[in-house]
Chimera marker file (.cmm) of the C-alpha trace (Angstrom):
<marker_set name="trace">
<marker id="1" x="126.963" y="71.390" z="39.161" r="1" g="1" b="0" radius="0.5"/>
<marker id="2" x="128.079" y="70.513" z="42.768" r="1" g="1" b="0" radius="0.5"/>
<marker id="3" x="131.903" y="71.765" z="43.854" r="1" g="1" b="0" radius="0.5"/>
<marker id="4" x="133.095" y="69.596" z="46.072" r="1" g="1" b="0" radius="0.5"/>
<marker id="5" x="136.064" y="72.074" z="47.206" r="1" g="1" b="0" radius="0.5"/>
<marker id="6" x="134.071" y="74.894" z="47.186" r="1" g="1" b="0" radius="0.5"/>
<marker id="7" x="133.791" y="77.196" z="50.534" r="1" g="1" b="0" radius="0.5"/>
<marker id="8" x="131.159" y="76.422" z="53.120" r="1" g="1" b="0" radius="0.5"/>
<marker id="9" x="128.998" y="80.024" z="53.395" r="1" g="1" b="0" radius="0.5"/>
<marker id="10" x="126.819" y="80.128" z="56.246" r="1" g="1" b="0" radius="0.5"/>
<marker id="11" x="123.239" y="81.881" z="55.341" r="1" g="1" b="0" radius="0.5"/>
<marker id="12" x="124.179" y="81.016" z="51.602" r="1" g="1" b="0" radius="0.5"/>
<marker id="13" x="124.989" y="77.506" z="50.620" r="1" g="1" b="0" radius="0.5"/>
<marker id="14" x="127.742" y="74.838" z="50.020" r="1" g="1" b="0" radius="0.5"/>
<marker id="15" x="129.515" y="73.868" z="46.920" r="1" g="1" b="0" radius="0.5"/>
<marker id="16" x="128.187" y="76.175" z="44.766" r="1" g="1" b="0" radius="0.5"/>
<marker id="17" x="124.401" y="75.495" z="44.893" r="1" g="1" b="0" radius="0.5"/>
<marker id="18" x="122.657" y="78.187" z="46.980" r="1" g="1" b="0" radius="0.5"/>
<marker id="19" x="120.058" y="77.812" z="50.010" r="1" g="1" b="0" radius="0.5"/>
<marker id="20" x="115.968" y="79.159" z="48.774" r="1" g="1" b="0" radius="0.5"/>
<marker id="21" x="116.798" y="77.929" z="45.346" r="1" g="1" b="0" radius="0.5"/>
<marker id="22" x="113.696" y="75.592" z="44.224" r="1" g="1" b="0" radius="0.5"/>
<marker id="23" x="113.936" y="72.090" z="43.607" r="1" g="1" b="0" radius="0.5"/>
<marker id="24" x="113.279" y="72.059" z="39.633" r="1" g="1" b="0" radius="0.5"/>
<marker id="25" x="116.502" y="73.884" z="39.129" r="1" g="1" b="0" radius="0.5"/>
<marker id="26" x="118.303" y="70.442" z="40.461" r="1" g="1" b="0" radius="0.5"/>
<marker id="27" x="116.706" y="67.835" z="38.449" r="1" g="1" b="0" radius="0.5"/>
<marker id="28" x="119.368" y="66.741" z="36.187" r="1" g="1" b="0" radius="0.5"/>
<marker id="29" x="121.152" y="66.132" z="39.307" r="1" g="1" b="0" radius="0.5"/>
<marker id="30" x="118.363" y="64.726" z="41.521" r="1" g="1" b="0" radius="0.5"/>
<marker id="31" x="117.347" y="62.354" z="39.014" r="1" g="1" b="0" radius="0.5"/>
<marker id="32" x="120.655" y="60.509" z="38.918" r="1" g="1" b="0" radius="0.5"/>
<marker id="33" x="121.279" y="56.701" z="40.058" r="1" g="1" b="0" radius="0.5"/>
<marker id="34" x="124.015" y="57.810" z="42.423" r="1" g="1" b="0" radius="0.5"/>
<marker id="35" x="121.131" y="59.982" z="44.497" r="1" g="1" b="0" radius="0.5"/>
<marker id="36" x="119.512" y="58.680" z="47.833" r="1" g="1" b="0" radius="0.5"/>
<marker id="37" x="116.286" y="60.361" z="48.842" r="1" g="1" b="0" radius="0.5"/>
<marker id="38" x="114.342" y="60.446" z="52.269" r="1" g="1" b="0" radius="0.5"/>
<marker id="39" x="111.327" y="61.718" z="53.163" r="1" g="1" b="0" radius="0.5"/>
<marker id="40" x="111.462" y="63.374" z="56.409" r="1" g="1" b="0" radius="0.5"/>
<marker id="41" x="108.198" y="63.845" z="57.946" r="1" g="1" b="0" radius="0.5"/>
<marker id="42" x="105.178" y="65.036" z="55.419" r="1" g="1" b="0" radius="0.5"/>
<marker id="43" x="106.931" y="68.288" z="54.242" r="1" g="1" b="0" radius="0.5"/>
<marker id="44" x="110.538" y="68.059" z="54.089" r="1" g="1" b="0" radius="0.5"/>
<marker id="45" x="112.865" y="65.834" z="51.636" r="1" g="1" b="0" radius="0.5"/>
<marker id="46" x="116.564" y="64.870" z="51.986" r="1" g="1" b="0" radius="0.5"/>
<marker id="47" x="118.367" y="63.890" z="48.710" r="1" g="1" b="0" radius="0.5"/>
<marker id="48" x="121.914" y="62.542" z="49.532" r="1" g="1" b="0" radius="0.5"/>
<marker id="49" x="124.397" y="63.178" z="46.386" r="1" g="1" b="0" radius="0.5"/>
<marker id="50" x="127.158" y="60.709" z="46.118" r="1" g="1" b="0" radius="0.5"/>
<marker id="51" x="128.017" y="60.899" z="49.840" r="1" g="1" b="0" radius="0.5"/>
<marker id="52" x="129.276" y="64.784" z="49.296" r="1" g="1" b="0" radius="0.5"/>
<marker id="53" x="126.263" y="66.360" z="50.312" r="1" g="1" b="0" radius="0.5"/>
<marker id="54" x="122.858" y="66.181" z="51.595" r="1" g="1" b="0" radius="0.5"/>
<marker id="55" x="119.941" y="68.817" z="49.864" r="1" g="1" b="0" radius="0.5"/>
<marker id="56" x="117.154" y="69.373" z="52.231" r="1" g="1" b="0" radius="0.5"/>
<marker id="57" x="114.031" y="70.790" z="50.377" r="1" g="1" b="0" radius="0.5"/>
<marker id="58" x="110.636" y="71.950" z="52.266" r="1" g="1" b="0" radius="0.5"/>
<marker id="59" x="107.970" y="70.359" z="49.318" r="1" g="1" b="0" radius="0.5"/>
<marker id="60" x="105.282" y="72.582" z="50.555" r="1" g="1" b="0" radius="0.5"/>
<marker id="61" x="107.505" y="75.994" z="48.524" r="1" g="1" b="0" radius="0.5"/>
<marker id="62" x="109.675" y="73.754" z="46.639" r="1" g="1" b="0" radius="0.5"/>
<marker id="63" x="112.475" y="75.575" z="48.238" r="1" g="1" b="0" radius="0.5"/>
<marker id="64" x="116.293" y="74.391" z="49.554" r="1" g="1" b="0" radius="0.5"/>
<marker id="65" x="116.096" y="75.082" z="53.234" r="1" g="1" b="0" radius="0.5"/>
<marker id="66" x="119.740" y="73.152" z="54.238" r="1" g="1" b="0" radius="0.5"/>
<marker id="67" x="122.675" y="71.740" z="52.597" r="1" g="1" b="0" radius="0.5"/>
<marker id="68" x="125.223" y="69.450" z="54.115" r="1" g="1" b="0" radius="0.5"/>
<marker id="69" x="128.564" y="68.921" z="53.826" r="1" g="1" b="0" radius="0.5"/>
<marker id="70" x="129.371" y="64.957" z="54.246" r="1" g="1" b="0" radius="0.5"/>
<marker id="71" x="132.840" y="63.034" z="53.995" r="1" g="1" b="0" radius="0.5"/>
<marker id="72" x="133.693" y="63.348" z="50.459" r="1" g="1" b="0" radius="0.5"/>
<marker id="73" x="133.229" y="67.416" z="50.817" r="1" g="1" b="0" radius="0.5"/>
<marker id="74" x="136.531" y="68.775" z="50.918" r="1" g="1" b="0" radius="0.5"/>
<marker id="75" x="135.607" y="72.451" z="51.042" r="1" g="1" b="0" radius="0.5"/>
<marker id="76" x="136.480" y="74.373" z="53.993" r="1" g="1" b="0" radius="0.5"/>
<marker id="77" x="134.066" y="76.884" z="56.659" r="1" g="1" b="0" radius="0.5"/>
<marker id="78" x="135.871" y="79.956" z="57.201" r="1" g="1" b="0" radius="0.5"/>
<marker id="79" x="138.339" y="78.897" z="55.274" r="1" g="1" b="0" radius="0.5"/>
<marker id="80" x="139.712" y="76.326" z="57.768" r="1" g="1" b="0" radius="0.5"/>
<marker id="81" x="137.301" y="74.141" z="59.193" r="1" g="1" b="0" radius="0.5"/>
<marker id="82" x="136.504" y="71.050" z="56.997" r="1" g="1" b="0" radius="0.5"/>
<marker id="83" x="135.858" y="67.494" z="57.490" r="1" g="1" b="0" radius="0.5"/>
<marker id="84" x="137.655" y="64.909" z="59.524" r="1" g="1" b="0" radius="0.5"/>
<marker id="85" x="138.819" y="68.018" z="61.713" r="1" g="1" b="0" radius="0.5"/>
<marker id="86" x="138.959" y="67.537" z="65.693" r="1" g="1" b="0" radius="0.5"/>
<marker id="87" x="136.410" y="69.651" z="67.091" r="1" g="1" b="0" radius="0.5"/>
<marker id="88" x="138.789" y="71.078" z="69.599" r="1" g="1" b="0" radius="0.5"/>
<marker id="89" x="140.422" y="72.888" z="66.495" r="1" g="1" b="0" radius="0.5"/>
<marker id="90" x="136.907" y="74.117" z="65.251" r="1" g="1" b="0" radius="0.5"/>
<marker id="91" x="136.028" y="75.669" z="68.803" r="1" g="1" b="0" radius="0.5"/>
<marker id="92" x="139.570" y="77.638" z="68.654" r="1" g="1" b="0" radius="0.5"/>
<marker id="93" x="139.274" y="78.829" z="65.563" r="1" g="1" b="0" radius="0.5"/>
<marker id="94" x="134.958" y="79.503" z="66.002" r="1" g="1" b="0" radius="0.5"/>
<marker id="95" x="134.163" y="80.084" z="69.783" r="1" g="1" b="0" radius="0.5"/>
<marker id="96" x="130.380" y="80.610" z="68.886" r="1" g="1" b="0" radius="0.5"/>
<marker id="97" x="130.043" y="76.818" z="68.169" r="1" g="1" b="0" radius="0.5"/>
<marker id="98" x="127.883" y="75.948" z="71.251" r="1" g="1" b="0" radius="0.5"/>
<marker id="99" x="127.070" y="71.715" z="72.078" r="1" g="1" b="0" radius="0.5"/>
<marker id="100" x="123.499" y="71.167" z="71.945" r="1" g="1" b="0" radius="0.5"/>
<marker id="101" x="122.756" y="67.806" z="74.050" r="1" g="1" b="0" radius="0.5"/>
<marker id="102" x="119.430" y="66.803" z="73.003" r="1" g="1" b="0" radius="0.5"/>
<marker id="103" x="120.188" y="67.268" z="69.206" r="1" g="1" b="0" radius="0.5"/>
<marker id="104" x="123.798" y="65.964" z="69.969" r="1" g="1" b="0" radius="0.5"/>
<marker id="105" x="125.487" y="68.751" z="67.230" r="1" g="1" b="0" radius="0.5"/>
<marker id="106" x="127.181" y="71.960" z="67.997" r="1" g="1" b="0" radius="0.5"/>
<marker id="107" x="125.419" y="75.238" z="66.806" r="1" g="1" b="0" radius="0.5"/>
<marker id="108" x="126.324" y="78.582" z="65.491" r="1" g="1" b="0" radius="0.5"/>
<marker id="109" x="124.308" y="81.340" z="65.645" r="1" g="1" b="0" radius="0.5"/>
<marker id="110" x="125.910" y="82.202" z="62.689" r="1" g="1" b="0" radius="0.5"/>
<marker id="111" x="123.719" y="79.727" z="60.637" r="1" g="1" b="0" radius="0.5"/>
<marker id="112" x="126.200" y="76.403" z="60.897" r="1" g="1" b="0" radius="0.5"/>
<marker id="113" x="125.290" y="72.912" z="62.731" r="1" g="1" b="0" radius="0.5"/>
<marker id="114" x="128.605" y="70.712" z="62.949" r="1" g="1" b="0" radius="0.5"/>
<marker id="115" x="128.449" y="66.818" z="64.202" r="1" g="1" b="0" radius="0.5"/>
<marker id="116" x="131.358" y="65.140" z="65.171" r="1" g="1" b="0" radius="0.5"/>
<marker id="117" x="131.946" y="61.030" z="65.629" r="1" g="1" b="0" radius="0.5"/>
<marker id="118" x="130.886" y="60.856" z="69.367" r="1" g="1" b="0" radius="0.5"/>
<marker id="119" x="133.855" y="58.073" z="69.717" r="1" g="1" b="0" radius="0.5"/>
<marker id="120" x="136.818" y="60.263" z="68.599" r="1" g="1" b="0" radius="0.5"/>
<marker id="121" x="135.111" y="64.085" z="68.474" r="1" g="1" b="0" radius="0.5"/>
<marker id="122" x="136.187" y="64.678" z="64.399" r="1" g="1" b="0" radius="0.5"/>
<marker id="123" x="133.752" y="66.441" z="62.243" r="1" g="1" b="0" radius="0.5"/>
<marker id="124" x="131.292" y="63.759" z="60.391" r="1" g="1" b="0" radius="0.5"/>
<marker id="125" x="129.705" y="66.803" z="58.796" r="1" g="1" b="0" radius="0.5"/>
<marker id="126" x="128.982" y="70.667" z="58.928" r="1" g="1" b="0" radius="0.5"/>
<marker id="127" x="125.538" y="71.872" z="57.857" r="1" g="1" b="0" radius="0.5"/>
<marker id="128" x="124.215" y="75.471" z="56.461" r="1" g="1" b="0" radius="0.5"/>
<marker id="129" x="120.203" y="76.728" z="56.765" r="1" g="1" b="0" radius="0.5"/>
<marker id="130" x="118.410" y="79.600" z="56.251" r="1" g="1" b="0" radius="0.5"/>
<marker id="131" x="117.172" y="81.902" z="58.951" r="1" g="1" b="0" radius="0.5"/>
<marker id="132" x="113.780" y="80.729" z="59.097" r="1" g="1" b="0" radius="0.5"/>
<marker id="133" x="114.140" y="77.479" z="59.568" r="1" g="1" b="0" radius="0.5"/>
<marker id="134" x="113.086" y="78.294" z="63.563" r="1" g="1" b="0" radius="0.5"/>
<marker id="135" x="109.935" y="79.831" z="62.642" r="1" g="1" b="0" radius="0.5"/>
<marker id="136" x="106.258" y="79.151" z="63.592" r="1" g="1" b="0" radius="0.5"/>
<marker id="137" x="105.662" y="78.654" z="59.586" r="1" g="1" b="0" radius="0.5"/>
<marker id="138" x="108.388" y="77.229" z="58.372" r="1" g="1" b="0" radius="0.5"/>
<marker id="139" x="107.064" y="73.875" z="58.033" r="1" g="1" b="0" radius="0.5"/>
<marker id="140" x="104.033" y="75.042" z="56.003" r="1" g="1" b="0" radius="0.5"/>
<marker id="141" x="106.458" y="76.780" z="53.585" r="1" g="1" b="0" radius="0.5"/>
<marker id="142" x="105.275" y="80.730" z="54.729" r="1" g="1" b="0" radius="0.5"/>
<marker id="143" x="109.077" y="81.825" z="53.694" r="1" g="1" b="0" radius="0.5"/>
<link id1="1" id2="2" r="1" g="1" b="0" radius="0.2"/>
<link id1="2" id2="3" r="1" g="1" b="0" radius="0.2"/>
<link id1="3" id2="4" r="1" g="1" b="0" radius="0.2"/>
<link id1="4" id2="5" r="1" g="1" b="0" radius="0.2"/>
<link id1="5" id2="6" r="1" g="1" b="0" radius="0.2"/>
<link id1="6" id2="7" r="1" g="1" b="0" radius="0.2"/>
<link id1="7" id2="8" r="1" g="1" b="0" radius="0.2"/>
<link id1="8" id2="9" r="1" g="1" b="0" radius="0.2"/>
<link id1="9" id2="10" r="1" g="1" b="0" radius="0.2"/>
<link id1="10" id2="11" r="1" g="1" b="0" radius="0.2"/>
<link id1="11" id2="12" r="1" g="1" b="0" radius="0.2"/>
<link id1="12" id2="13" r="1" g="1" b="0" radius="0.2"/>
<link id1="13" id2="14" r="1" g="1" b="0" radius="0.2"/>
<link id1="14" id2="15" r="1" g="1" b="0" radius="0.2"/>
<link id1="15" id2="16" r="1" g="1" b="0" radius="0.2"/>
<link id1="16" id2="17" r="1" g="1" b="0" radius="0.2"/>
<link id1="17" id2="18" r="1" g="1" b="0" radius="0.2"/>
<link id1="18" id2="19" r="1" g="1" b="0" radius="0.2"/>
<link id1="19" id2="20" r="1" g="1" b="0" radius="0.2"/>
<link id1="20" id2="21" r="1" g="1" b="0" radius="0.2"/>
<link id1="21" id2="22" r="1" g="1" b="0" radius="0.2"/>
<link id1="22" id2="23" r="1" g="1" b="0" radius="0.2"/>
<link id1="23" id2="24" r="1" g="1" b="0" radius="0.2"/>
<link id1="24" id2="25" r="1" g="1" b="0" radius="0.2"/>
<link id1="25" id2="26" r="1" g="1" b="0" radius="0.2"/>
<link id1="26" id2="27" r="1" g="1" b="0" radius="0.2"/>
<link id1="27" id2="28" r="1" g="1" b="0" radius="0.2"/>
<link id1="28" id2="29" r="1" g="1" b="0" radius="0.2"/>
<link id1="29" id2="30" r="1" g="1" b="0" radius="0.2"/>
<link id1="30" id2="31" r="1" g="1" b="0" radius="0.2"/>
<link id1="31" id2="32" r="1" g="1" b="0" radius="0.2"/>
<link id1="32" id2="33" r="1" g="1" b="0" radius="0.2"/>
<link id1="33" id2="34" r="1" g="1" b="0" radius="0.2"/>
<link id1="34" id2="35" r="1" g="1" b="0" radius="0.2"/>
<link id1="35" id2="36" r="1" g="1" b="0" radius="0.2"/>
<link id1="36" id2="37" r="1" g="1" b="0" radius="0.2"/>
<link id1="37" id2="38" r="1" g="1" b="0" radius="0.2"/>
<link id1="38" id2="39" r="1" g="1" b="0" radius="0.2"/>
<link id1="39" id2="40" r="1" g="1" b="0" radius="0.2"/>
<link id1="40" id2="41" r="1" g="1" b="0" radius="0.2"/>
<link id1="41" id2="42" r="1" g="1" b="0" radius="0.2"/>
<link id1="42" id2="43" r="1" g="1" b="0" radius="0.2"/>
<link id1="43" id2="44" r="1" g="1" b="0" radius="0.2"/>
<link id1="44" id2="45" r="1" g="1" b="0" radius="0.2"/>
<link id1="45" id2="46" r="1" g="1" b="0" radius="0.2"/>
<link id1="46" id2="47" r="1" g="1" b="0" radius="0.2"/>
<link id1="47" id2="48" r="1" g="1" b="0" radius="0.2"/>
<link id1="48" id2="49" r="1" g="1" b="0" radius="0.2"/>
<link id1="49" id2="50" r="1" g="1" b="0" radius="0.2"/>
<link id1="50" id2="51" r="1" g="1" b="0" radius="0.2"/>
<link id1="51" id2="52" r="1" g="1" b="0" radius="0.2"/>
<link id1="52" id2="53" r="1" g="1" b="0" radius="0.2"/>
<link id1="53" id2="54" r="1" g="1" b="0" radius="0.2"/>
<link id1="54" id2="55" r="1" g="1" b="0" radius="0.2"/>
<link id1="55" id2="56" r="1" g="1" b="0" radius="0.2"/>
<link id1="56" id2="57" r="1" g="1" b="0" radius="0.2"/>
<link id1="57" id2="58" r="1" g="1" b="0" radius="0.2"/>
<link id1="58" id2="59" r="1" g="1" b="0" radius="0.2"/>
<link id1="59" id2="60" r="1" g="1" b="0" radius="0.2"/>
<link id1="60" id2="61" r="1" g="1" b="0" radius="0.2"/>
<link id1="61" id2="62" r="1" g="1" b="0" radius="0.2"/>
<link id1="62" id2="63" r="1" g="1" b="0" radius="0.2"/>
<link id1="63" id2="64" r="1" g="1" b="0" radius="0.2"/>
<link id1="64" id2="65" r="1" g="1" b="0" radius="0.2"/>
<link id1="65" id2="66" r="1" g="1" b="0" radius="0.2"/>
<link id1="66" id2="67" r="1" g="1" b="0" radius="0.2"/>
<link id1="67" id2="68" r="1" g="1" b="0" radius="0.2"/>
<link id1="68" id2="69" r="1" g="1" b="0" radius="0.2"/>
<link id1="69" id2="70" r="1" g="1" b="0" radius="0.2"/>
<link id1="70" id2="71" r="1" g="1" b="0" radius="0.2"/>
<link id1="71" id2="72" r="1" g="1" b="0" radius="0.2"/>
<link id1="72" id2="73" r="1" g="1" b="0" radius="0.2"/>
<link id1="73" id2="74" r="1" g="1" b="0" radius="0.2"/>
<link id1="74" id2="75" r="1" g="1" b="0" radius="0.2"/>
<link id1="75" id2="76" r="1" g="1" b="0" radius="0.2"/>
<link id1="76" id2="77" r="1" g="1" b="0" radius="0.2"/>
<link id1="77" id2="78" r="1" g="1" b="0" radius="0.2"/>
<link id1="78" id2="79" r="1" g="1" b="0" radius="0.2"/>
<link id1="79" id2="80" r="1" g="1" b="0" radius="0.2"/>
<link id1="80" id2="81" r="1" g="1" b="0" radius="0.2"/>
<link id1="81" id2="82" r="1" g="1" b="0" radius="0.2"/>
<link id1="82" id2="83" r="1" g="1" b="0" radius="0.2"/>
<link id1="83" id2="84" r="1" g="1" b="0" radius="0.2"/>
<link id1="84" id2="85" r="1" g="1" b="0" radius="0.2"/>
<link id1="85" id2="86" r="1" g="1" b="0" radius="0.2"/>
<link id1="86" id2="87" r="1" g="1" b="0" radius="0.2"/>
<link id1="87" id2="88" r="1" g="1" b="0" radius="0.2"/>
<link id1="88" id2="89" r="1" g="1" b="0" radius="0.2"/>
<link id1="89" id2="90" r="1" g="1" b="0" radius="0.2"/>
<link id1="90" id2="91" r="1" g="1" b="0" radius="0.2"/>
<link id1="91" id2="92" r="1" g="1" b="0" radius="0.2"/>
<link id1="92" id2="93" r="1" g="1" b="0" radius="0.2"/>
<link id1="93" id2="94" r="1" g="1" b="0" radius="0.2"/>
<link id1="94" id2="95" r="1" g="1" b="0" radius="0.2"/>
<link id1="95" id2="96" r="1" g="1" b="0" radius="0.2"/>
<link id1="96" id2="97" r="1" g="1" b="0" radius="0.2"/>
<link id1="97" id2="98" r="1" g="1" b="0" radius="0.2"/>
<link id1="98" id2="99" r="1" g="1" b="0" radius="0.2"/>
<link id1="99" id2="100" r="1" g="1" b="0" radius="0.2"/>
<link id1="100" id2="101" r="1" g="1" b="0" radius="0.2"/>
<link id1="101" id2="102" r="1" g="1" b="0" radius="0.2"/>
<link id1="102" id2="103" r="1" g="1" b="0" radius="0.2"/>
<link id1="103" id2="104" r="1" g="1" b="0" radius="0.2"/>
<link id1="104" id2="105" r="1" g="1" b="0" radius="0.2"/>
<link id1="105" id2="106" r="1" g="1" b="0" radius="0.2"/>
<link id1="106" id2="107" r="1" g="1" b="0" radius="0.2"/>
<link id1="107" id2="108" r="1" g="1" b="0" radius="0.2"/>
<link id1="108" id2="109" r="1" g="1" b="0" radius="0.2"/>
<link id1="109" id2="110" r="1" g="1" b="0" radius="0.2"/>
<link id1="110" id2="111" r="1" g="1" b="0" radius="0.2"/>
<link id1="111" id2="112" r="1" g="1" b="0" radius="0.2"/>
<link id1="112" id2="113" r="1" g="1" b="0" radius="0.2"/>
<link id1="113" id2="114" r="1" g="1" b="0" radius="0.2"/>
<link id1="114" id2="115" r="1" g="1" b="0" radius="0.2"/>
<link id1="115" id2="116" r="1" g="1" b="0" radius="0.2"/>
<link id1="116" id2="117" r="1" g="1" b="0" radius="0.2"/>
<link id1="117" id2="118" r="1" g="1" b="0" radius="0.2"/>
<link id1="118" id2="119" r="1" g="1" b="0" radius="0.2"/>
<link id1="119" id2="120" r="1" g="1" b="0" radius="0.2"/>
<link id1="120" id2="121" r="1" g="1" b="0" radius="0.2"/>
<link id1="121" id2="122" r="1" g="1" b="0" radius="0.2"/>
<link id1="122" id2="123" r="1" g="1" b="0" radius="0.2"/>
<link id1="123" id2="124" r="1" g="1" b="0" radius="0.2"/>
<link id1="124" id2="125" r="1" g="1" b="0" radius="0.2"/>
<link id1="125" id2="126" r="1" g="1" b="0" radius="0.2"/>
<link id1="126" id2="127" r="1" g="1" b="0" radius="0.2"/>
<link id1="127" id2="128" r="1" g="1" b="0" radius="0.2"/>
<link id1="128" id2="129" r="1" g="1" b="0" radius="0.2"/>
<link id1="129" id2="130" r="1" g="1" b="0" radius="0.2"/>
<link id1="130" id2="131" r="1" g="1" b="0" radius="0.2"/>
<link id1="131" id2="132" r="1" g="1" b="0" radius="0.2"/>
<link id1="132" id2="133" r="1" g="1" b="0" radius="0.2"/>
<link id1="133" id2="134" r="1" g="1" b="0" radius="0.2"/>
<link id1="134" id2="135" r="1" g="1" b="0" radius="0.2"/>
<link id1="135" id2="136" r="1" g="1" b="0" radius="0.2"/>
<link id1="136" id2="137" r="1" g="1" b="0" radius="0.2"/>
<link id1="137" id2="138" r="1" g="1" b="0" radius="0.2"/>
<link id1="138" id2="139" r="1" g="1" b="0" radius="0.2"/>
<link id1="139" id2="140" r="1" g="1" b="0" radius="0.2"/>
<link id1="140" id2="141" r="1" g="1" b="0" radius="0.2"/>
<link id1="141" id2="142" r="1" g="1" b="0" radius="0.2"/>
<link id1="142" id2="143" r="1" g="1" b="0" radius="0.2"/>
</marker_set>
């Protein structure tokens, strides 16, 4: 089910499972030993898969609202930028990657959080979301 070399799309998902896509349609993965789960709040879930990536559901809509890449993901963001990178590499080759300090990750506007080991400034892991995850109702599932 997962691709672990698949690309990273911003706005549409990481190897090969797609962002809005509902929960039921990953059980035979979810419900393997392997899996990690946190809830996150009241409303949101994180399953962790085999340290290659992270599924981040909203349980109010049932809905996949984030998927991160983590170090065993060896699929690349526009086609270059992948895991273990220095971020000095990922701002050349993606200026709009902007360092948020209070959430201590760098941002796209194009959809993408990267965070990067604070002690040597590679890439621990690159994250894709849907474009409502800033609104007023996203919590409540409205989307």
């Amino acid at each position: 089910m997962i691709k672990l070399d698949a690309p990273i799309l911003p706005w549409i998902g990481i190897g090969n499972l797609n962002l809005y896509s509902h929960i039921s349609n990953f059980y035979p993965l979810l419900s393997k030993g392997e899996v990690k789960v946190k809830l996150l709040g009241k409303f949101l879930v994180r399953y962790e898969v085999n340290n290659s990536i992270d599924l981040w559901f909203n349980l109010m809509n049932g809905k996949l609202f984030k998927l991160t890449a983590l170090s065993n993901y060896t699929g690349t963001l526009f086609e270059s930028i992948k895991i273990g990178m220095h971020i000095d590499e990922v701002l050349k080759i993606e200026p709009s990657f902007e360092y948020d300090e209070f959430e201590e990750v760098y941002c796209s506007n194009k959809g993408i959080y990267i965070e990067t080991d604070p002690t040597n400034d590679l890439v621990l892991w690159i994250s894709v979301y849907i474009k409502e995850i800033e609104n007023q109702e996203f919590e409540s599932g409205n989307w």
